[in-house]
C-alpha positions as CSV (number, residue, x, y, z in Angstrom):
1,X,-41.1,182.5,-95.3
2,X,-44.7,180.8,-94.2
3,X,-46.2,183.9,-95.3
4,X,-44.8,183.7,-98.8
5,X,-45.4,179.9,-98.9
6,X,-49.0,180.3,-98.0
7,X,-49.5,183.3,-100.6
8,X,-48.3,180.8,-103.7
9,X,-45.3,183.5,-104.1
10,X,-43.0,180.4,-103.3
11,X,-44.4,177.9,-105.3
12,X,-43.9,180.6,-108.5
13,X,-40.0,181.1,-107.6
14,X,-39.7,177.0,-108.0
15,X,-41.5,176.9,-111.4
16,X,-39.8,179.5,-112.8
17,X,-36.3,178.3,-111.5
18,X,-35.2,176.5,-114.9
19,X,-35.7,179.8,-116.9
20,X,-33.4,181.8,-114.5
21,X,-30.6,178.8,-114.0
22,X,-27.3,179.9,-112.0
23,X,-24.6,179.6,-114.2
24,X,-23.4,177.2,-111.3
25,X,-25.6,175.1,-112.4
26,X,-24.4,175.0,-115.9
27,X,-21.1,174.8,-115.8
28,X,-20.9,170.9,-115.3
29,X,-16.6,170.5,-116.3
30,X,-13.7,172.4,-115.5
31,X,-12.6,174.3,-117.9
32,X,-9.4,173.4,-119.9
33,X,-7.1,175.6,-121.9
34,X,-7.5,176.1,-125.2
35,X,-4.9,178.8,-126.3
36,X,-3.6,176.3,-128.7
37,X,-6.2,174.9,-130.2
38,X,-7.4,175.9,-133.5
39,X,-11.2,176.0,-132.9
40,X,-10.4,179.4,-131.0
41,X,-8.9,181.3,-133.6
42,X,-11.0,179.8,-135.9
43,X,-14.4,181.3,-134.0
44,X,-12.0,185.0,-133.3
45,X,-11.5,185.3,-136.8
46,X,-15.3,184.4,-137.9
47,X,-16.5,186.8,-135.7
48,X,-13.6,189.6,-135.7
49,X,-14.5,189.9,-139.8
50,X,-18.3,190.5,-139.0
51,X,-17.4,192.4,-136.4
52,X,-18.9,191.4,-133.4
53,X,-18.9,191.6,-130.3
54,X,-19.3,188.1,-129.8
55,X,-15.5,187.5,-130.7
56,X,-14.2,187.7,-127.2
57,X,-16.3,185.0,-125.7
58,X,-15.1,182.3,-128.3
59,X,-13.4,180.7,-125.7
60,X,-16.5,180.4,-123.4
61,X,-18.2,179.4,-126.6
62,X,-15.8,176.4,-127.3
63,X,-15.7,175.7,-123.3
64,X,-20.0,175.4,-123.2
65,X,-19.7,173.4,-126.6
66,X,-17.0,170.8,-125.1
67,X,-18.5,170.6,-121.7
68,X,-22.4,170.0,-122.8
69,X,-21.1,168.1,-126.0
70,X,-22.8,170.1,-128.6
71,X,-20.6,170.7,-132.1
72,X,-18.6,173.5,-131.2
73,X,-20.0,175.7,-134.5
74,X,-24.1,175.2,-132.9
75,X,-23.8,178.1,-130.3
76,X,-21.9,180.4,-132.1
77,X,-23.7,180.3,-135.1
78,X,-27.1,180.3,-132.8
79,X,-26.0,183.9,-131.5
80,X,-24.8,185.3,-135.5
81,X,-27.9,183.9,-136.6
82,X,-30.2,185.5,-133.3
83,X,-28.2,188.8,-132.2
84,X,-25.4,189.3,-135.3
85,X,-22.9,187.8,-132.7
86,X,-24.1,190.1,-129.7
87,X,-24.4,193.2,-132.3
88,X,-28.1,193.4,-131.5
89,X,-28.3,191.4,-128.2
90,X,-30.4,192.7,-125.1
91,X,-29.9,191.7,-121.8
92,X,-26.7,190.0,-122.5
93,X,-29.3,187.6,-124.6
94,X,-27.2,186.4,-127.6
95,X,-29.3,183.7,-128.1
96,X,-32.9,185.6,-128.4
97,X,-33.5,182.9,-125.6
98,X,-37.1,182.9,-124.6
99,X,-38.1,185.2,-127.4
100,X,-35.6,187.5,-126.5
101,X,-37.3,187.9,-123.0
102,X,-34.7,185.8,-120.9
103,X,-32.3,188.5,-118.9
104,X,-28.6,186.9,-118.3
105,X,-25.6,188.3,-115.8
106,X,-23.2,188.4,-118.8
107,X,-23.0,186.8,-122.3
108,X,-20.8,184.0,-120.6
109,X,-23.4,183.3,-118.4
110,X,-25.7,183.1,-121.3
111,X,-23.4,181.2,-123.8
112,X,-23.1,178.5,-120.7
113,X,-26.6,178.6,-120.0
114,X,-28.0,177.9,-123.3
115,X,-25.3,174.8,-124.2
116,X,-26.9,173.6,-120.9
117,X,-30.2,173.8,-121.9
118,X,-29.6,172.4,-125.4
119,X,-27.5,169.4,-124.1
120,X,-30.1,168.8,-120.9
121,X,-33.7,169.8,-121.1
122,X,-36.0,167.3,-122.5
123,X,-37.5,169.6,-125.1
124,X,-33.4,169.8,-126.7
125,X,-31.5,166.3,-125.7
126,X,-30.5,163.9,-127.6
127,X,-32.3,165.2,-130.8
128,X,-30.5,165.2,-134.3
129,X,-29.3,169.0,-135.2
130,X,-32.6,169.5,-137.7
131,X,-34.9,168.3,-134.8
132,X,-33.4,170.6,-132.3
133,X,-33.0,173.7,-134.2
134,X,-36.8,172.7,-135.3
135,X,-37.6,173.2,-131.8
136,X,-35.6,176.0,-131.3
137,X,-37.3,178.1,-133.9
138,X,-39.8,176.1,-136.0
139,X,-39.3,178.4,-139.0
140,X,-38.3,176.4,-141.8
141,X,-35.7,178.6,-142.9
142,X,-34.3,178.9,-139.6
143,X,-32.5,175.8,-139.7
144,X,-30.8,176.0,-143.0
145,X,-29.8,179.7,-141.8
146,X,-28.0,178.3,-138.6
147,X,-26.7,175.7,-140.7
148,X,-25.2,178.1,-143.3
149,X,-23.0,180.1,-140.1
150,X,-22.1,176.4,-139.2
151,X,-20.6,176.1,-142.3
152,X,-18.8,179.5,-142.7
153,X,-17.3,179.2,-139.4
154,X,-15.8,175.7,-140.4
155,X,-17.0,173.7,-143.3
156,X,-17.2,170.0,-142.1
157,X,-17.0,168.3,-138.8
């Protein structure tokens, strides 16, 4: 361990530590049931008619959403907008997080990771939805595009 301190190696491992978060770390709130609510169906239905494979993590999309209090549509439509709902996703990115670069466990880990980024990092909180998908991707497009899937998936909240 001195070795590695006195070589800089363990210096590195702590600056890079918010990239590679533990999902621990994310998940902030237990996680409550939502077999009745309508939100879930809503999302498996959205994504079941394009297809994706994103459809069977609605659930750990609406559980991120609730627990980092972000409108439940934002990280689904993030992941049709970055991967086609998974359909083009590498390393279990949905999110094209990092450029695409960032490496996650699973896509839950992912869908939990990037609500936690989103609702926490400085660069993210508090911002209105324009100003965060801004910094997201600065594109101006981009923005209307994530807001278009927000709207497909349910028109008003």
């Amino acid at each position: 361990m001195r070795k590695l301190i006195t070589s800089g190696m363990f210096v590195m491992g702590i600056v890079s530590l918010p990239v590679s978060m533990s999902l621990s770390q994310a998940r902030t709130t237990p996680s409550s049931d939502y077999r009745n609510d309508p939100r879930l169906q809503t999302l498996r239905n959205f994504f079941s008619k394009a297809e994706c494979p994103a459809a069977k993590y609605s659930e750990a999309f609406l559980e991120a959403a609730d627990a980092y209090e972000l409108d439940w549509r934002l990280l689904p439509s993030l992941s049709f907008v970055e991967s086609t709902g998974g359909k083009s996703a590498r390393f279990n990115n949905l999110f094209g997080w990092d450029s695409g670069r960032a490496h996650f466990p699973n896509p839950i880990a992912a869908i939990h990771a990037v609500g936690y980024k989103l609702a926490n990092s400085i660069l993210y909180k508090d911002k209105s939805l324009d100003r965060l998908l801004a910094t997201y991707n600065p594109k101006l497009e981009y923005a209307q595009k994530v807001k278009s899937v927000m709207r497909r998936i349910s028109p008003s909240e």
